[in-house]
C-alpha positions as CSV (number, residue, x, y, z in Angstrom):
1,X,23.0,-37.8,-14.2
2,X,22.7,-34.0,-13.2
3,X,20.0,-33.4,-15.9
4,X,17.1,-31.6,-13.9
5,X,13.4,-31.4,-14.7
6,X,11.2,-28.6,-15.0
7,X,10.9,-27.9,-11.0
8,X,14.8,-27.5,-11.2
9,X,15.3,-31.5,-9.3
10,X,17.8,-33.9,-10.3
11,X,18.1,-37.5,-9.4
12,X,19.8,-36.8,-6.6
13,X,17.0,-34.3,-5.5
14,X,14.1,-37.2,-5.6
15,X,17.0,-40.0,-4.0
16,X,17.4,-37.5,-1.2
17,X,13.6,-36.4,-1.0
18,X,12.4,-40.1,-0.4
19,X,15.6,-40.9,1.6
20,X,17.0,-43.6,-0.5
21,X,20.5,-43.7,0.3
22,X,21.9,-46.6,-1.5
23,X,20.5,-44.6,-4.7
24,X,22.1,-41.5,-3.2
25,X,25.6,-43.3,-2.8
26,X,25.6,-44.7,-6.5
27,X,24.3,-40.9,-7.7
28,X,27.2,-39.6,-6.3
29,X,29.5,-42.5,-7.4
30,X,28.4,-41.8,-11.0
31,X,28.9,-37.9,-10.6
32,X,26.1,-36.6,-9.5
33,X,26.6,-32.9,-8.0
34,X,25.0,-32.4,-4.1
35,X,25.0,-28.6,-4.6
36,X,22.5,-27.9,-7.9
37,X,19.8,-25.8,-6.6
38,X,16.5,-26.1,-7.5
39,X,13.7,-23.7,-8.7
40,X,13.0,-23.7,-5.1
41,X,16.4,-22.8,-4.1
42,X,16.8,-26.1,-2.5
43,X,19.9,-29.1,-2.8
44,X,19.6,-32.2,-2.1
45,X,20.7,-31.8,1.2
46,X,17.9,-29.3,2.0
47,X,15.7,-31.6,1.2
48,X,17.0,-34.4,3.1
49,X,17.3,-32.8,6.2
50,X,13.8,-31.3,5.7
51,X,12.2,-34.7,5.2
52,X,14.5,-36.1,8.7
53,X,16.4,-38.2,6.6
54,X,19.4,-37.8,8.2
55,X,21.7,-41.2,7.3
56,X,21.3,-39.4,3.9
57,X,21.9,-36.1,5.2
58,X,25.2,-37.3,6.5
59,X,26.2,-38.9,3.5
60,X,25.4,-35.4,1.3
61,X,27.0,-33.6,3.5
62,X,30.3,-36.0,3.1
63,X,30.0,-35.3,-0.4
């Protein structure tokens, strides 16, 4: 679940990216880590708060 592709994402990257948060709960539920860095220097949580997603924000940052 924390495999990442050749940008550096993980599942959890493109759940957060596109703001799907019932996809970002069962990540986490299944041991996905909110803190793996991408090759942009960039978690999850960057990227949700960068895209406004904020009920997903709040649930990364619970995390």
């Amino acid at each position: 679940v924390n495999e990442q592709d050749n940008q550096g994402n993980t599942m959890l990257h493109y759940a957060a990216w596109y703001g799907h948060l019932k996809t970002i709960k069962m990540l986490l539920k299944l041991g996905a880590l909110p803190d793996i860095v991408n090759r942009e220097g960039r978690t999850p949580l960057h990227l949700a708060y960068s895209n406004s997603e904020m009920e997903c924000h709040a649930c990364l940052l619970e995390a």
